[in-house]
C-alpha positions in Angstrom: 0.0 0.0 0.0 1.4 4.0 -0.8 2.5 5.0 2.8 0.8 8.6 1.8 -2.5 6.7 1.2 -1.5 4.2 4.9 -0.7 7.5 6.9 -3.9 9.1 6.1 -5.7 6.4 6.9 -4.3 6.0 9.9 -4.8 10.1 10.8 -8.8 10.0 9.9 -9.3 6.9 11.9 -7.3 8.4 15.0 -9.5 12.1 14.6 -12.4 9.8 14.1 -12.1 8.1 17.2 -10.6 11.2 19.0 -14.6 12.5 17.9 -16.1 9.5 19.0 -14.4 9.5 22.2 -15.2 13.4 22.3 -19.1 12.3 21.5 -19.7 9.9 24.0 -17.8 11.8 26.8 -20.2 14.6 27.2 -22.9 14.7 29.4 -26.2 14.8 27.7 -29.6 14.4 26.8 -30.1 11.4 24.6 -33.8 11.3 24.6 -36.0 13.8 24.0 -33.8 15.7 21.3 -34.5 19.2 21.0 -37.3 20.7 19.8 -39.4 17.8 19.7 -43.4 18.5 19.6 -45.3 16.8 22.3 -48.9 16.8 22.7 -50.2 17.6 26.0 -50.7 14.7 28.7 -47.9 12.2 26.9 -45.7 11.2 28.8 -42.4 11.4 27.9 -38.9 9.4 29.2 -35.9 11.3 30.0 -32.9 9.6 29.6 -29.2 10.9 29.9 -26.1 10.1 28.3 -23.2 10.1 30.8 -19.5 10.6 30.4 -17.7 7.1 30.0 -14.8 8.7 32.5 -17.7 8.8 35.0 -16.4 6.8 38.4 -19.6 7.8 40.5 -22.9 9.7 40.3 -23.1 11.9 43.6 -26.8 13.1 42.2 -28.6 14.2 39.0 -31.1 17.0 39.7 -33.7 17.3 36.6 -35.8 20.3 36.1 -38.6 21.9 33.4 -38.2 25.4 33.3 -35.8 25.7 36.2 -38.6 23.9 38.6 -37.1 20.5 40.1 -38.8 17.1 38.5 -36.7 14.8 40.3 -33.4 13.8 41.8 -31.8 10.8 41.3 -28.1 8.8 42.2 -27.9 6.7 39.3 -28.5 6.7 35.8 -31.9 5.5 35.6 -34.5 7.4 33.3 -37.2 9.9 34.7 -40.9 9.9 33.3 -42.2 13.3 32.5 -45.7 13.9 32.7 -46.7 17.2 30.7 -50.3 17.4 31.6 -49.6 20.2 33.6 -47.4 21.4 31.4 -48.1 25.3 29.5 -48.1 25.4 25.9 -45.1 26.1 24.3 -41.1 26.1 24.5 -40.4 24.4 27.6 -36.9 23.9 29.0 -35.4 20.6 30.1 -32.0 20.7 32.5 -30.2 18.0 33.8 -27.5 18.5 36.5 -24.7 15.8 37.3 -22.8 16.7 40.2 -19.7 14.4 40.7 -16.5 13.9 42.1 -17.3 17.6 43.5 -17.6 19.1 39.8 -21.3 20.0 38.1 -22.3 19.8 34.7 -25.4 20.6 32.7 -27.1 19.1 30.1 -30.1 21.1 28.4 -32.9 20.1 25.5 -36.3 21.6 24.6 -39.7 20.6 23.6 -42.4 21.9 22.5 -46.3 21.2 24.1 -49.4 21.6 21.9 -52.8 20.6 22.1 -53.9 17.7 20.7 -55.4 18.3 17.3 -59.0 20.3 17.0 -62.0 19.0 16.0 -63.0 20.0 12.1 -66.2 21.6 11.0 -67.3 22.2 7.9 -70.5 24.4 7.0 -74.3 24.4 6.0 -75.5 27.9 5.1 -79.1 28.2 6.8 -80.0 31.8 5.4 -78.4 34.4 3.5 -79.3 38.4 4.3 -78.0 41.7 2.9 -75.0 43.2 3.7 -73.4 46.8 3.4 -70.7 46.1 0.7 -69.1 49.5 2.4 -69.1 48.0 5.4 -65.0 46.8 6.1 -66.4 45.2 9.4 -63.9 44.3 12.3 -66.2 43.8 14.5 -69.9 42.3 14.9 -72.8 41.4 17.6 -75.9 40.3 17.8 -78.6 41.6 20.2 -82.1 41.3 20.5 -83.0 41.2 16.8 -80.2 43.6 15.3 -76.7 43.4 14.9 -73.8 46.0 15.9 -70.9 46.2 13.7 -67.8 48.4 14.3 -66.2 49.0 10.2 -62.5 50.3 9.6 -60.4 52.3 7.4 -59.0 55.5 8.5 -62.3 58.4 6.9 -65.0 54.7 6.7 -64.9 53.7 10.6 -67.9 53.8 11.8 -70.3 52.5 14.9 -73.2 50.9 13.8 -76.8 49.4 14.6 -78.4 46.9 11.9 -81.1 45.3 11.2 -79.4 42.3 10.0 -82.8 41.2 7.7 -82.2 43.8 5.4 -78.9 45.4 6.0 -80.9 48.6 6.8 -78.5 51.0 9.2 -80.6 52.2 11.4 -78.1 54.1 13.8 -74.5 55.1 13.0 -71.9 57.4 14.4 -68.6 57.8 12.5 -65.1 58.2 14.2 -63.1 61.1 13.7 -61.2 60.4 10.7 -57.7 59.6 12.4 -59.3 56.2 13.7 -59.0 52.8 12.1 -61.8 51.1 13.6 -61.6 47.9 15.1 -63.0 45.1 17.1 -66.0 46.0 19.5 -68.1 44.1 21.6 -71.4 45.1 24.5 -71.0 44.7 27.5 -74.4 45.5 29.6 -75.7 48.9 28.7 -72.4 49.9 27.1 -70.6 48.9 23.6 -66.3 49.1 23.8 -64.8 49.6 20.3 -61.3 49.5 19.5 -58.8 51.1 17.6 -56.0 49.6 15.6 -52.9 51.5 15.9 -54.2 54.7 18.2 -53.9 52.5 21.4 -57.1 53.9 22.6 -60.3 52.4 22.7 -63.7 53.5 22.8 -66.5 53.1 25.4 -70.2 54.7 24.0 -74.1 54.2 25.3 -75.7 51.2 23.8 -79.1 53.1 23.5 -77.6 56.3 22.3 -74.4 55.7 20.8 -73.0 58.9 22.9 -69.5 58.4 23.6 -69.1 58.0 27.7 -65.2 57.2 28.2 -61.8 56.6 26.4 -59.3 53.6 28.3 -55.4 53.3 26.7 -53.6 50.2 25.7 -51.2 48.1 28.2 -48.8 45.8 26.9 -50.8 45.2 23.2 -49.7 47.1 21.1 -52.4 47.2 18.7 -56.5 46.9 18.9 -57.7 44.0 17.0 -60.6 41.8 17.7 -63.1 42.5 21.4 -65.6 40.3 23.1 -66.9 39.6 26.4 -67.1 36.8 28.5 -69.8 38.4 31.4 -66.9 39.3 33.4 -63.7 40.3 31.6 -63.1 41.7 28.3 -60.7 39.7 25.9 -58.4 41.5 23.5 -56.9 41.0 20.2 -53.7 42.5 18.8 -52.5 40.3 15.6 -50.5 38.1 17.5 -50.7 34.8 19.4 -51.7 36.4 22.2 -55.2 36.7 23.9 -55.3 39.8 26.8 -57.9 39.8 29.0 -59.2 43.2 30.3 -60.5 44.6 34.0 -64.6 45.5 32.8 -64.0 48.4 34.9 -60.6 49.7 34.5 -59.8 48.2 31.2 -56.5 47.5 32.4 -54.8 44.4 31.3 -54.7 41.7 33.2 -53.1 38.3 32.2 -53.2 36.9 28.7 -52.5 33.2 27.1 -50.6 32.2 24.5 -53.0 30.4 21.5 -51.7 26.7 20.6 -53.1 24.3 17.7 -51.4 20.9 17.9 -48.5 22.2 15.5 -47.8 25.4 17.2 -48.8 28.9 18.3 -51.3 30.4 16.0 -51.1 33.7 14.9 -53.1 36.5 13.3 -56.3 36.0 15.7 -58.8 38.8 15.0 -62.5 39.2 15.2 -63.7 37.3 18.4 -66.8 36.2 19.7 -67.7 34.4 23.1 -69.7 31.5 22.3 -71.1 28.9 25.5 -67.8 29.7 27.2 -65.1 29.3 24.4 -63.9 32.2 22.3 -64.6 32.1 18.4 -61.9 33.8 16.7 -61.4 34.5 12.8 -57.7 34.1 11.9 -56.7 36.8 9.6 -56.5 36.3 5.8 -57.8 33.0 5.8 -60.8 31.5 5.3 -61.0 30.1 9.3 -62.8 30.3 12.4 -61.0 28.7 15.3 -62.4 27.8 18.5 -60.1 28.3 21.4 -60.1 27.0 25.0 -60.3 30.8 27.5 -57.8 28.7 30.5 -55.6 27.1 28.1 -55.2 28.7 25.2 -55.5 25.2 23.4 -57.7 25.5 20.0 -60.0 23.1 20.7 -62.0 23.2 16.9 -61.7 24.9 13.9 -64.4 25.9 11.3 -63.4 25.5 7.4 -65.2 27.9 5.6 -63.6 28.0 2.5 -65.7 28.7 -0.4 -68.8 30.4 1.4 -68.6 34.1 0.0 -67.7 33.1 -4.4 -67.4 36.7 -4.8 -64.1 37.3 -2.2 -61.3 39.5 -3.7 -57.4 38.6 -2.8 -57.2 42.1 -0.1 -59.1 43.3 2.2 -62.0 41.3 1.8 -61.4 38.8 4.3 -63.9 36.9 6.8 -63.8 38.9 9.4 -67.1 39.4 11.5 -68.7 36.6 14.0 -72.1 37.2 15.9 -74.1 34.8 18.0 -77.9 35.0 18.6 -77.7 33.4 22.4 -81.2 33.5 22.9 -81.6 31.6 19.2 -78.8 29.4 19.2 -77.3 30.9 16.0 -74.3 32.0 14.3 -73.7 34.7 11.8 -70.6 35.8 10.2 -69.8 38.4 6.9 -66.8 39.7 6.2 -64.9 43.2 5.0 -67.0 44.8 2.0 -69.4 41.2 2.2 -72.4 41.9 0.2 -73.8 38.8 1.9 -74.4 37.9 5.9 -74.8 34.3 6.7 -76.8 32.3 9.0 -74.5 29.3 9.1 -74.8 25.5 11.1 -71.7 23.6 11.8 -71.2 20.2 10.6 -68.3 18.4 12.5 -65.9 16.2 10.2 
């Protein structure tokens, strides 16, 4: 053999097992590898891979997030049980303390929700709609629907009677105001705005403006509805914010989770029998999301039900409920058409 071609050889097989010996001498997590996705309640098995130099284990101390799971003196795996666990990026440490030195192993994974339930759509009845109407927000109330409508010189406050799409009061915002989401709440209707940080509080009956609240940590005013106690709060993101009915100061949000991660672009909302109906903006989708969790719990396909939709600004965006009726309406931005729609689950 050329001794070139034998001395090479030889050199790769020594840096080969130099990296092997390099590999298998560091303390780490062999099991779960980072990043994995894991739905909610598994159960997964943490298992370590320990320096071969090792002569004893004084302790391992495994955490999630920096909070302790379990201690151990050997090598021996650790169940992880993430039904606790919040959605999300969740850190996994792993501390070997030995021969009176400490080392750490970290990984990752991600928890989401177990995948939603599908619905598809019947239409039950179709009514007119204001084609001007770019409407960010929608209720129903005792036989008429209030709609909040954007665009900076469009926005508008409005009370319609959703049969034939007749305005029958209206007040405009002053034309800096990008109307947004809006929802009633008692003898008073809350309207947002989208990049003001300021929203709007007015008289149900009279549409007189009584009081102005400012943003806290969203940054912008997207979608608004009411759960009989607190106000929940939109702003693009993955985030829901829920707001003090009183103060409108926020207080706490969740992150939203489907089972392949967080979900962004939630806009329009509506609170339906104690889960929150959100449109997700620029696509054709309702989802349904759990208020404690944050997990979406269904999602409504309705892809195909307005034939007329342009590419821009002319998405789905408006979601009322008749609780009295047990019915659900939705339009969307410059919709000719409102529809009285029934779920059908997949």
């Amino acid at each position: 053999m050329n001794k070139l071609i034998y001395l090479g050889a030889v050199l790769v097989a020594l840096v080969a097992s130099c990296n092997t010996q390099k590999k298998t001498a560091k303390f780490r997590f062999s099991s779960p590898t980072a990043g994995t996705m894991v739905n909610v309640g598994d159960v997964l098995s943490l298992k370590l891979e320990f320096p071969d130099n090792l002569s004893a284990i004084d302790s391992v101390v495994y955490a999630i997030d920096d909070e302790v799971l379990a201690r151990r003196t050997d090598s021996s795996v650790v169940s992880l049980e993430t039904r606790e666990a919040a959605f999300g990026n969740r850190t996994l440490s792993a501390r070997l303390y030995h021969d009176g030195k400490e080392q750490v192993a970290y990984s990752n994974i991600v928890v989401v929700p177990h995948p939603p339930k599908r619905y598809g759509f019947n239409v039950v009845h179709e009514y007119p709609h204001d084609p001007e109407a770019f409407t960010q927000g929608l209720e129903y109330e005792n036989g008429y629907l209030y709609e909040s409508t954007g665009l900076r010189g469009k926005s508008s406050l409005r009370k319609v009677a959703y049969q034939t799409g007749e305005v029958v009061q209206r007040i405009n915002l002053d034309d800096r105001f990008f109307g947004e989401g809006m929802t009633i709440m008692g003898d008073r209707i809350v309207q947002l705005t989208y990049l003001e940080k300021v929203g709007f509080v007015y008289n149900k009956q009279t549409f007189a403006k009584t009081g102005e609240f400012a943003y806290g940590q969203s940054p912008e005013g997207w979608g608004l509805c009411y759960d009989g106690s607190r106000l929940i709060k939109s702003d693009g993101s993955s985030r829901l914010y829920f707001l003090n009915a009183a103060s409108f100061a926020e207080e706490g949000f969740i992150e939203v989770y489907n089972s392949k991660g967080p979900v962004d672009s939630i806009n329009e909302l509506e609170w339906i029998n104690g889960k929150i109906y959100a449109n997700i903006y620029q696509q054709d989708i309702i989802v349904i999301i759990d208020p404690a969790s944050g997990a979406v719990e269904g999602e409504i396909n309705l892809i195909g039900i307005y034939p007329n939709k342009a590419e821009i600004d002319n998405e789905l965006n408006g979601i009322a409920y008749d609780r009295k009726g047990d019915r659900l309406f939705v339009t969307g931005k410059n919709w000719n058409k409102l529809y009285e729609i029934a779920l059908v689950e997949r």
